[in-house]
N, C-alpha and C positions, 0 to 999 in steps of 0.2 A: 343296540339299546338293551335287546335281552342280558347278554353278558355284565355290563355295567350292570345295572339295578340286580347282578345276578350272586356280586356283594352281599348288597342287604338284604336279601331273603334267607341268607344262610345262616344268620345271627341277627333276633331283633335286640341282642343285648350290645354287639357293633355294635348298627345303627344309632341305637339309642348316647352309645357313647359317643361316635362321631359328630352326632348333634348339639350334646353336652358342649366338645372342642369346640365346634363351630363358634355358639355363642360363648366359650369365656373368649374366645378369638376375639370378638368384636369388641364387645365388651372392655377388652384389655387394651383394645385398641384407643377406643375411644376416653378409657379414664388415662392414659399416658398421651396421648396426645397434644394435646391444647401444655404441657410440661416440656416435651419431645422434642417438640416440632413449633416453628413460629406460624402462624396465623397464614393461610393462602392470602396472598396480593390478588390473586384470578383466579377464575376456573372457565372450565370448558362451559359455555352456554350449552345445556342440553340437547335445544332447539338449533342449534348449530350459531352459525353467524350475519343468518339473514336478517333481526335486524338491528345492528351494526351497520351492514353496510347500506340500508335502504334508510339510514338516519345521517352515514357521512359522504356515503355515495353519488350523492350529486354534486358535491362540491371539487368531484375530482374528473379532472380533461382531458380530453386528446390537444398534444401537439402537433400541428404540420405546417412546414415552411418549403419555402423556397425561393430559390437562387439564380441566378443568371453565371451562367458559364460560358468559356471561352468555344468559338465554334471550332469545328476540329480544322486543322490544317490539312493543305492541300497533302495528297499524298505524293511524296516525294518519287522521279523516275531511278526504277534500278538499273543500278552499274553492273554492265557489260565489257569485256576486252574490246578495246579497238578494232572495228572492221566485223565484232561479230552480227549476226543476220538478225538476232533477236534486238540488238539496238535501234534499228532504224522501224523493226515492227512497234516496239512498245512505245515511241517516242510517236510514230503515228498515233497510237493508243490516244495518248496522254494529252495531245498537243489538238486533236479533234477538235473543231468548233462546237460547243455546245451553246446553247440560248444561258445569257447570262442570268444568273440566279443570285438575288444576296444572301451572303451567309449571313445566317441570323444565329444569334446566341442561344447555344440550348439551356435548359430550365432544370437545375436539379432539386432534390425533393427528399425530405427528411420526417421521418416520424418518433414523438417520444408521449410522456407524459406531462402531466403537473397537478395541482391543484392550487386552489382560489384560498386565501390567509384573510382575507376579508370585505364586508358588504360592498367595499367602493369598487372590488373587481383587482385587488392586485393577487396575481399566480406565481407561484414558484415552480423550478424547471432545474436540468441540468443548464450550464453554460453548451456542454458540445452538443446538445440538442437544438441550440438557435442559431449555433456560430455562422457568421458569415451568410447569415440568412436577410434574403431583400423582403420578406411578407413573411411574418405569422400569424398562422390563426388557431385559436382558440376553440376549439369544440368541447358541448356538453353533451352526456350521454344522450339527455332529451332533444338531442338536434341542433340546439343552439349555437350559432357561430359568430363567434367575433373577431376581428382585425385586433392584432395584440400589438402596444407599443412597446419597446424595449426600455423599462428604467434604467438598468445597470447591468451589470454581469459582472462575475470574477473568476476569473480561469484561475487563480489556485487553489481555490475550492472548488471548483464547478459548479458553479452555482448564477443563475441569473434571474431577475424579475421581472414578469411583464404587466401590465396594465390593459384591462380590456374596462369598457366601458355601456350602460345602459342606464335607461331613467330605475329602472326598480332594483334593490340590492340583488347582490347575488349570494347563492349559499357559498360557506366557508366552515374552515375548519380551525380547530387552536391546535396551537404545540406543544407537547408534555414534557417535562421537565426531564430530558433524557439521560441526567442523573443518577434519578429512582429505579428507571428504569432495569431489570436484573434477568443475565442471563438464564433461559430455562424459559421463562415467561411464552405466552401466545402470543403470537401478533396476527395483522392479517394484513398483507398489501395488495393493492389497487391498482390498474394500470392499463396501459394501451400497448400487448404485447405483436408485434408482426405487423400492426395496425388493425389488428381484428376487432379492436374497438374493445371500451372496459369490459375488464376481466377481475377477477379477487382471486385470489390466492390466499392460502395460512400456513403456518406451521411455527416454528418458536426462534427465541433469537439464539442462533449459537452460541455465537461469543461477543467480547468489544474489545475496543483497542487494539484494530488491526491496521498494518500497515501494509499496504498494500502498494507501496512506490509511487502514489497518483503523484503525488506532490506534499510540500514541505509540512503538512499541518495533517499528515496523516491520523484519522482518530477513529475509524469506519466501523461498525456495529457490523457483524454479521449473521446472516437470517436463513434459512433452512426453505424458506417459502417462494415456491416457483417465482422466479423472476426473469425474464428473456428479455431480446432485442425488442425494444418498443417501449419500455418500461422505465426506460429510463426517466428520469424526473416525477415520476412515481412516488407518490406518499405510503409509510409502513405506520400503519396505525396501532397503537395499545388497545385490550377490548373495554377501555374509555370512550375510546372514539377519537383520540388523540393522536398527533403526530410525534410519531418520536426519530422517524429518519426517511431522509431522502434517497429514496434507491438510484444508485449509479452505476455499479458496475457489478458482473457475474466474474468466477472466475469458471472456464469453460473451455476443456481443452479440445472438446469438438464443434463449439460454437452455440451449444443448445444449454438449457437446463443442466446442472449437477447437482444439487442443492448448496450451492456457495454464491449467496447475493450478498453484496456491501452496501451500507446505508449511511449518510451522513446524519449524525447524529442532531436531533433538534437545537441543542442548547450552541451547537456551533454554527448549523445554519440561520437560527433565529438570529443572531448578531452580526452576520457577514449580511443576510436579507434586510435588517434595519438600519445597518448603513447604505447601501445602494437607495432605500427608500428615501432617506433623508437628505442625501449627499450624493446620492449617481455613483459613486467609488466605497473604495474601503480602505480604509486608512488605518493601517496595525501600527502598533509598538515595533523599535527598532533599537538594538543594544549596541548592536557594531560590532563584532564579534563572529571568528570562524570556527564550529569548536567539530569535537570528534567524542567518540566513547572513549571509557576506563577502560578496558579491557584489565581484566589480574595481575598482568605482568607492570603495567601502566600504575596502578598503584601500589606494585610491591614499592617501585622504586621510588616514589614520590614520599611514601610511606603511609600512606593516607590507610586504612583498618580496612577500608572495602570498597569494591570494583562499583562505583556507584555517582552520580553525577556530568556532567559535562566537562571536557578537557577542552580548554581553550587552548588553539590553533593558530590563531593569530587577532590580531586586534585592528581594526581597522581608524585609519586615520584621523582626528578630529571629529571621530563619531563619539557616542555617549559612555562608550567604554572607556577611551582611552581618557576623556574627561574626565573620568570616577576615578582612574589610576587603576583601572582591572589592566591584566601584562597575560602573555603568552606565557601557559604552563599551569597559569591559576585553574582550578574547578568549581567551578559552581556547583553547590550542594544546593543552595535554597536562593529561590528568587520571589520577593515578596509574602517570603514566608509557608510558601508552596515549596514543599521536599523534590529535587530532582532526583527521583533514583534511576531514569534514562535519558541517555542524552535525546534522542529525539522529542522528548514532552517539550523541554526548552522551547524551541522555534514558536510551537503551538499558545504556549503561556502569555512568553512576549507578547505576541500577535495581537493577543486578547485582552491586550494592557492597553489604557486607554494613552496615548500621545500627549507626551508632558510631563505624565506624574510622576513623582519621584518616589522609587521604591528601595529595599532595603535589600544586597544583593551577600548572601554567606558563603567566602571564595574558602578555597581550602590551598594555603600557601607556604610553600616552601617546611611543611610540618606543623604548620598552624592554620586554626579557623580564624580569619577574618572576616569584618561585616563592611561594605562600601555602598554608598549609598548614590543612584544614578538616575537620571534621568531621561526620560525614553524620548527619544526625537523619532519621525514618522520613516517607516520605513522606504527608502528611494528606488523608484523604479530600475528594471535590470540592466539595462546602458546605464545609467550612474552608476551602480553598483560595482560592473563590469572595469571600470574607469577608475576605481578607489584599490590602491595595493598600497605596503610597506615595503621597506629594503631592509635587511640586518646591516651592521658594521663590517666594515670591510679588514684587512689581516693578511701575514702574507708569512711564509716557511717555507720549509723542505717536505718532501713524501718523508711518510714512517709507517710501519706495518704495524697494526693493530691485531696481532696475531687473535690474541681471546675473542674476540669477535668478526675474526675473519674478511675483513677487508685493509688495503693501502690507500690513505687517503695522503692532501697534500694540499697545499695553499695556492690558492690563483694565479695566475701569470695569462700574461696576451696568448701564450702557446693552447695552454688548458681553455681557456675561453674558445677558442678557434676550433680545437678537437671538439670540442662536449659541444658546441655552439651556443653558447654562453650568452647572454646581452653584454655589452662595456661596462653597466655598472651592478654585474653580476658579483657577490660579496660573500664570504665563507669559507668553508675548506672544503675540497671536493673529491669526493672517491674517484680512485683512479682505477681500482680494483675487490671485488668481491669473488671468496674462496665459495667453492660447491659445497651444500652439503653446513655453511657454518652458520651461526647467529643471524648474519646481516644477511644471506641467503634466503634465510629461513625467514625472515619479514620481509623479500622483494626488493631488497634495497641494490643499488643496481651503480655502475659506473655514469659518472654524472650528476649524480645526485651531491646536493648538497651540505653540509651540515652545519644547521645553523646557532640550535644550543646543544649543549649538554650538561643535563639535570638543572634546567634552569637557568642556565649562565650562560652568555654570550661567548660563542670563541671565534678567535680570528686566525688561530693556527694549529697544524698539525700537532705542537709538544700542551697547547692546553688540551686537546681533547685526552691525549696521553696520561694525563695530573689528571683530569675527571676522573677515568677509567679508573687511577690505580687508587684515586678517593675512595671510590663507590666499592673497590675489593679491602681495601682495610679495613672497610665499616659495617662489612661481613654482607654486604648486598649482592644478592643471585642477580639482579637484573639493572640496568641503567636507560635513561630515559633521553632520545636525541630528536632536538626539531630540524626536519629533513624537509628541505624545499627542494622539489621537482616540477619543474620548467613553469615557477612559480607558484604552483602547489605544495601549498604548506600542513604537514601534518606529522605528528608527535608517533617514534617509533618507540619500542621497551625491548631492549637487546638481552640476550641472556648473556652473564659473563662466566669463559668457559676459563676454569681453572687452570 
């Protein structure tokens, strides 16, 4: 301390100007300000966040369930050689009379979070937090326990409702419009970590728009603020007091805390929770449609200005695509007037389209924008889905080496079916061989593989794809675009062509 303060005694003319800095500092701060900088949406409560959570904290629970599991089996006798000494010892073992006992079912047992959406008692939860559960119950921090029934669930959100039940309402919470919501901000989440019973945590939200492979409608918020095992189905509140995500998953690569929680964002859980509410299910939009990313190469050759939208991969049958005349190869730039700039938004959008309407879909075709106009029919569970394919046209030639792109391909015959293990009414030309090192190397493309267009155009033999090829080199194109079915796996390659 002497040395510090050991400054300003040496010069009261310093000082005096250090203090001067001081306030134009502030001063400068505060007249460029409110110009500078937009207005704080939050700040830090002084007093910390006590209370926040003594205003929304009782309206968030503990989960605990359980299950009825198979009793273990008997333990099987081990194999000994014939004649050896331990065989006849361990089968005395085993074979013992003991007093017969019934195997009874053991009880397994599961802990998460939730919280209460409103006075009648309905809670929101993860789905894998109740799954396959014979009893939940519902705990309030104040002791309170209820038997929770199950409204709905959906495992591709993870998401489920339950209903608990009492003569006087129960506290709840609202959902904020997780929109507004912007990275940087505080939040503080809630939860039932290890089962230690409510806990709070804080810290701010990372980021949004994460995907994190749970499933098709990936959109997850990420948050900075402790989140563990036990947490899951756990509310992250704004310091409104509002919901703005569902905590589900950590990413953890020792199994504890890292500061990586994911939260399902409110404006997607609000609308998967009020269908189950009103309907026990959830019933999304369905286009019909398998698609894939642009990748740059993918749009050199299409010619499309940038790597942007969805690539339609195949069209499925008598679904709402192929009604509209959307075709394999088109991209979806704009659906409903909503810009795709990645192909994963799509699934998400649809979903969230109500079943029926008819929307207004901007393909990018063949060198041109088009607009088709479609209507969503309900998306079919995954054995229907599993059950719906197409077949290309069928073609028939000689092998020809496609040197510039480094494989020999060739037209069908009963022999090639038989090699490659083809089905009978397997259709297209089929590589026979891929060079190290070349184009079709260099995308994975592999003998067996199919090829079903090129650059949009159906081929049924070795010398059309050869005309594509030497199309796409007169018209001064680096790269060319082939839809490749592997063992009915349909997806759009962009080959480089090698001079």
């Amino acid at each position: 301390m002497t040395q510090i303060f050991g400054l300003g005694r040496k010069s009261a003319t310093c000082r005096t100007w250090l203090e001067r800095l001081a306030v134009l500092t502030v001063a400068g701060l505060v007249a460029i300000g409110p110009a500078a900088f937009p207005a704080a949406a939050q700040s830090v409560p002084v007093e910390g966040f006590a209370e926040l959570v003594e205003r929304v904290g009782p309206a968030v629970v503990n989960i605990s369930t359980t299950r009825e599991q198979a009793p273990r089996e008997d333990v099987p006798l081990p194999q000994f050689p014939p004649g050896s000494p331990f065989e006849e010892f361990f089968r005395d073992f085993f074979e013992r009379e003991q007093p017969e006992q019934p195997q009874r079912p053991r009880r397994g047992a599961s802990l998460g979070s939730g919280f209460v959406i409103s006075p009648e008692g309905y809670v929101v939860t993860n789905n894998h937090v109740i799954a396959e559960a014979d009893q939940i119950t519902v705990q309030f921090a104040n002791g309170g326990d209820y038997e929770a029934e199950l409204i709905g669930r959906d495992p591709q959100t993870d998401l489920a409702l339950l209903k608990i039940e009492r003569d006087e309402p129960f506290p709840f919470v609202e959902w904020a419009d997780s929109d507004e919501v912007r990275v940087g901000e505080w939040m503080v989440a809630i939860g039932n970590p290890f089962g230690l019973g409510t806990s709070v945590t804080a810290g701010i939200i990372s980021a949004r728009g994460r995907d994190i492979r749970a499933g098709p409608y990936d959109d997850f918020f990420q948050v900075d603020a402790a989140i563990n095992r036990g947490n899951s189905g756990g509310p992250s509140f704004t310091l409104d007091g509002q919901v703005f995500g569902v905590n589900t998953a950590i990413f953890s690569p020792s199994g504890g805390n890292v500061g990586i929680g994911f939260a399902i964002p409110s404006n997607l859980a609000k609308g998967v929770i009020d269908s189950l509410q009103t309907e026990g299910r959830v019933a999304r939009g369905w286009l019909g449609v398998r698609i894939q990313a642009v990748t740059d190469e993918i749009a050199e050759s299409l010619g499309l200005p940038e790597a942007r939208g969805a690539l339609v991969a195949s069209v499925t049958p008598t679904g709402p695509a192929e009604d509209a005349g959307i075709e394999a190869g088109d991209v979806i730039l704009e659906f409903d007037g909503e810009e795709i700039n990645q192909m994963r938004s799509l699934p998400r959008i649809v979903a969230d389209t109500d079943v029926g309407r008819e929307v207004d879909v901007l393909l990018w075709r063949r060198g041109d924008e088009q607009t088709v106009e479609v209507t969503l029919g309900e998306l079919p569970d995954e054995t229907t889905l599993a059950q719906m394919g197409d077949t290309p046209p069928e073609g028939a030639s000689s092998a020809l080496s496609l040197e510039s792109l480094g494989m020999t391909i060739d037209s069908l015959s009963d022999d090639l079916r038989e090699r490659f293990e083809l089905p009978p009414d397997a259709t297209g030309v089929v590589i026979l061989d891929v060079e190290p090192d070349s184009p079709a190397d260099a995308e994975a493309l592999r003998p067996g593989d199919r090829i079903v267009e090129v650059n949009q155009v159906e081929v049924g033999s070795p010398p059309e794809v050869l005309a594509k090829v030497n199309e796409a080199k007169n018209e001064g194109r680096s790269a060319i675009l082939f839809l490749i079915d592997r063992a009915g796996d349909l997806r759009f390659v962009a080959l480089r062509l090698i001079s």
